[in-house]
C-alpha positions in Angstrom: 0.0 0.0 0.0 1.3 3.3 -1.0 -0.2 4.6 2.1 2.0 3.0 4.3 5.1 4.4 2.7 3.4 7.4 3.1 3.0 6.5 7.0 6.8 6.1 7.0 8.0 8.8 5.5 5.6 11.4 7.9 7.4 9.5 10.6 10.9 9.9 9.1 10.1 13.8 9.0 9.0 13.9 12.2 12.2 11.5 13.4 14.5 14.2 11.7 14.0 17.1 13.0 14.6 14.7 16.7 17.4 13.3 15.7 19.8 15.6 17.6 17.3 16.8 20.4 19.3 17.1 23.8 17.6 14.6 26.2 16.2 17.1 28.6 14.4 18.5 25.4 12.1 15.7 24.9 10.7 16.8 28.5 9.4 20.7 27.2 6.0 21.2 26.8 3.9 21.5 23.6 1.2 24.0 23.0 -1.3 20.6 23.1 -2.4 20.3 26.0 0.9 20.4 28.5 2.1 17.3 26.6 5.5 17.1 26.1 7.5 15.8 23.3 7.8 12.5 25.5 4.4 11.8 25.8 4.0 12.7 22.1 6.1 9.9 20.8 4.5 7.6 23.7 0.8 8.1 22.1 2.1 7.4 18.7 4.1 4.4 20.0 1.4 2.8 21.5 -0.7 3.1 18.9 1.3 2.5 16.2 2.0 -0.9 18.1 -2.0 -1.4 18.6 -2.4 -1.1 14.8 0.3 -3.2 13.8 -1.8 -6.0 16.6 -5.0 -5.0 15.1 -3.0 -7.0 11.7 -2.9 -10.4 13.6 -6.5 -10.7 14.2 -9.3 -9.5 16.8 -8.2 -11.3 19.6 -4.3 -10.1 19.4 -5.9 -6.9 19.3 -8.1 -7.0 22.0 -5.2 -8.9 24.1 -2.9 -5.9 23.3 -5.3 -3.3 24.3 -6.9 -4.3 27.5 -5.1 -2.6 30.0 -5.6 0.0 28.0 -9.3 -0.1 27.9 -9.2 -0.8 31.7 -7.6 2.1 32.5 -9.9 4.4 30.4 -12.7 2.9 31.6 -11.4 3.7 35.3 -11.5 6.5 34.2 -7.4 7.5 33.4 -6.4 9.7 30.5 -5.8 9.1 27.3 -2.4 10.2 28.2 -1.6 8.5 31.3 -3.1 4.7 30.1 0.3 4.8 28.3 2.5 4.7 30.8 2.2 1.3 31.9 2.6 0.2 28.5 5.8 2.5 28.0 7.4 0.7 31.6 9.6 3.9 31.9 10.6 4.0 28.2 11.0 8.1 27.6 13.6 10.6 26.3 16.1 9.5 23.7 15.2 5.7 24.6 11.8 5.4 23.4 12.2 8.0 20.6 14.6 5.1 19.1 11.5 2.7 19.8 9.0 4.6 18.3 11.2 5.4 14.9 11.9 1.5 15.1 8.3 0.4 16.0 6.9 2.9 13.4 9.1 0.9 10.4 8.3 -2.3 11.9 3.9 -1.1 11.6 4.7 1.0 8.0 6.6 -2.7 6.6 3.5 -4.6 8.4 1.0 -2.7 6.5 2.8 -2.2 3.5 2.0 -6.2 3.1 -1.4 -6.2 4.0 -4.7 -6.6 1.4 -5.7 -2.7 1.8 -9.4 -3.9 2.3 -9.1 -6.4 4.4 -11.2 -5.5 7.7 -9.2 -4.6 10.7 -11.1 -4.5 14.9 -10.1 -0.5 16.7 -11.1 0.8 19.2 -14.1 2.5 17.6 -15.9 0.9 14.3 -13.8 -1.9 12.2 -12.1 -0.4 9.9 -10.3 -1.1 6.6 -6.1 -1.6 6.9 -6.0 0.9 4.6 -8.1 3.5 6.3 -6.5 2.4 9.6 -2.8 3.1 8.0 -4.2 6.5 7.0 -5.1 7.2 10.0 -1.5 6.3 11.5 -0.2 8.9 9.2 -2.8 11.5 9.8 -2.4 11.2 13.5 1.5 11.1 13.4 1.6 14.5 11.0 -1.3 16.1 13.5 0.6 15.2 16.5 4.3 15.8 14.5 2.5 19.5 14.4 2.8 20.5 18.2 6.8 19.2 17.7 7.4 20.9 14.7 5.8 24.5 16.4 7.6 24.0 19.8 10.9 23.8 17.9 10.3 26.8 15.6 10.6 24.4 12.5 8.9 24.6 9.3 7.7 21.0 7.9 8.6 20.5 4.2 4.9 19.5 3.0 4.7 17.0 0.6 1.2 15.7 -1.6 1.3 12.5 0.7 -1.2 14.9 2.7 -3.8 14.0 0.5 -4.4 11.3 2.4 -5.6 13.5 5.5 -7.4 16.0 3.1 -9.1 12.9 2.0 -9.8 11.9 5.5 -10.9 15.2 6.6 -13.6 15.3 4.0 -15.2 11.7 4.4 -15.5 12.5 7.9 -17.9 15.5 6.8 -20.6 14.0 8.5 -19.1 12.1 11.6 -17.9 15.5 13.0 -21.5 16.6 13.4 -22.3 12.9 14.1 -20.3 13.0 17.2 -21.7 16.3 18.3 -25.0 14.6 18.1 -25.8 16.9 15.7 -27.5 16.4 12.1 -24.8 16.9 9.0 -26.6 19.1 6.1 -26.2 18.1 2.7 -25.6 18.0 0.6 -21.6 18.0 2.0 -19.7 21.1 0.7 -17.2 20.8 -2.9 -14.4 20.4 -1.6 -11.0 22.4 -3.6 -7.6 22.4 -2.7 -4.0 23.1 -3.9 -1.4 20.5 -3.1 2.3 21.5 -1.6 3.0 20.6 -5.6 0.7 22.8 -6.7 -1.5 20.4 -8.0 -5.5 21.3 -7.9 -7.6 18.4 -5.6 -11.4 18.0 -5.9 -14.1 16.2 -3.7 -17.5 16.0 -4.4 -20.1 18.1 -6.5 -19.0 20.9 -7.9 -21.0 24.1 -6.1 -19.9 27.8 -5.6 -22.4 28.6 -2.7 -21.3 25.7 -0.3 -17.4 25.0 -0.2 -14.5 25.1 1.0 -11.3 26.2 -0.9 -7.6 26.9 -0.4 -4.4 25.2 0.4 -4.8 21.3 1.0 -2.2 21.9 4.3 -4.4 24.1 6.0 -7.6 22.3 5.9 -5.4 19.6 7.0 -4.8 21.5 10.0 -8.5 23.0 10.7 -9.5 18.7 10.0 -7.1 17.6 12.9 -7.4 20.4 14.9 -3.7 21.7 15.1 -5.0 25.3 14.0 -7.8 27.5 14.3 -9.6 28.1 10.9 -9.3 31.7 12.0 -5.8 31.3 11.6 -6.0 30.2 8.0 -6.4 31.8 4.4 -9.1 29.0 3.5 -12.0 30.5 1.8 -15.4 29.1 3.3 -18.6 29.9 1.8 -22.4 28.7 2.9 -23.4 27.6 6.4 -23.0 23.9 6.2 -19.3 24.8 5.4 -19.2 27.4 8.0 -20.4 24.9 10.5 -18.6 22.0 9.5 -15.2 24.3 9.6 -15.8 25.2 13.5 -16.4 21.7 14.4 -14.1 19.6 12.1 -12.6 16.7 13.6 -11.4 13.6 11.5 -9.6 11.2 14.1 -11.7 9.2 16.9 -12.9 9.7 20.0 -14.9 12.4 21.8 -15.6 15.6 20.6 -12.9 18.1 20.7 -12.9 21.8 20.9 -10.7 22.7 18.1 -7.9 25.4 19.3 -8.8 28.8 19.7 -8.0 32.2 17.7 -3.9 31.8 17.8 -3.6 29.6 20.2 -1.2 27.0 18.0 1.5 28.6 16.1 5.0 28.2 15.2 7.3 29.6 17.7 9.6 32.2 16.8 12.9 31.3 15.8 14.8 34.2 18.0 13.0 32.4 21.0 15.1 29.7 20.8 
């Protein structure tokens, strides 16, 4: 699957810009949440590790993530049901074991029938979708790294993939808000880091959403306020949809506010 290379390289970019990080680095806090860069490469680890289980069936899935699911139902964070897993693993140790885990799920995946059906933690999913999902949630969460360390990622067109994923979720973010999605869902037009022009579904000028394919990338995973973009947003269904956009699992999120994620300043470092 193409879309596991594509997994691999968004966590090759990510491992770059790491690759020379003093030790007591990997302990500063992001602008997500208080997380640090340690507990950023923990959530991918484990997960990366529950998706390459979810390959060997349901039940190596379900016996890979049941402490998990314990924890969470006791009522832990997201966040802290890792640490069990990670048995102290942090700093320069487990960002070794997270680049090396992450080939080990990208070579997994690369093997695997893209259709064949895969058990997660929410709805069955396809491998494909659930590798997509690996590379969506590694460039959302690469974001908060990238911005804490005043770098500037080198986008490539591999992020169609999360454009794509941000608009088939169209109606699962008002979904999951227990709320009703209008249709019919907004066209859909973006420009590629390439420059290339991508289109999703019917062409109409009074509901849609145009601009650069990176920033609706980062209004869909919630690294930046649409405020805080140069998207062009026209109708209500797309107006809604923008303030509420969420295309990974789990609870709703409040997206960030009004320039409350941005790239730190180079002289600050």
């Amino acid at each position: 699957m193409q879309q596991a290379e594509d997994f691999r390289a968004e966590s090759r970019a990510l491992a770059a810009i790491l690759q020379d990080l003093p030790e007591a680095e990997f302990h500063c806090e992001t602008q997500f949440k208080g997380w640090t860069i340690d507990h950023v490469l923990g959530h991918l680890h484990l997960f990366n590790a529950a998706a390459q289980a979810s390959l060997q069936g349901a039940e190596a899935f379900d016996a890979f993530m049941a402490p998990v699911q314990r924890d969470m139902q006791a009522g832990r964070s997201i966040l802290a049901c890792q640490f069990p897993w990670l048995n102290g693993l942090s700093g320069r140790a487990l960002f070794d074991g997270w680049l090396a885990g992450a080939e080990r799920c990208a070579d997994a995946f690369a093997a695997a029938d893209p259709k064949a059906r895969l058990k997660w933690i929410g709805p069955d999913m396809s491998a494909l979708s659930a590798i997509t999902a690996r590379q969506m949630e590694t460039w959302a969460h690469g974001q908060e790294v990238f911005d804490l360390l005043a770098e500037e990622r080198q986008e490539q067109d591999r992020i169609r993939n999360i454009a794509h994923l941000g608009v088939v979720t169209y109606g699962w973010s008002f979904r999951n808000r227990a709320l009703e999605a209008p249709e019919p869902a907004p066209f859909v037009q973006l420009t590629a880091p390439s420059g290339v022009v991508w289109e999703w579904n019917a062409p109409q000028s009074a509901v849609c959403v145009k601009g650069r394919a990176v920033e609706f990338a980062q209004v869909v995973t919630q690294v930046r306020s649409i405020d805080d973009t140069s998207l062009q947003v026209s109708g209500a269904a797309a107006e809604s949809w923008m303030r509420i956009a969420q295309c990974f699992a789990g609870p709703p999120e409040t997206p960030p506010a009004k320039g409350a994620r941005f790239r730190t300043d180079p002289a600050d470092q």
